[in-house]
N, C-alpha and C positions, 0 to 999 in steps of 0.2 A: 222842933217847936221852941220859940223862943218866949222865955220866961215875958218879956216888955210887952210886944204883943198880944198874951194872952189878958197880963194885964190890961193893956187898953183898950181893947175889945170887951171886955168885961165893964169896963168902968163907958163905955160908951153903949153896951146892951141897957145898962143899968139906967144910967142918961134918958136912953131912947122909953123905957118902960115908966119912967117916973113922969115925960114928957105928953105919953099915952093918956096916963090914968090923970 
């Protein structure tokens, strides 16, 4: 698992969830 990844998947879940509410 790559560290970059996990970050930007995180920072795009984060994105997606702030986009939501």
């Amino acid at each position: 698992m790559n560290l970059l990844i996990i970050y930007i998947t995180r920072l795009t879940i984060d994105n997606y969830y702030l986009f939501l509410r």
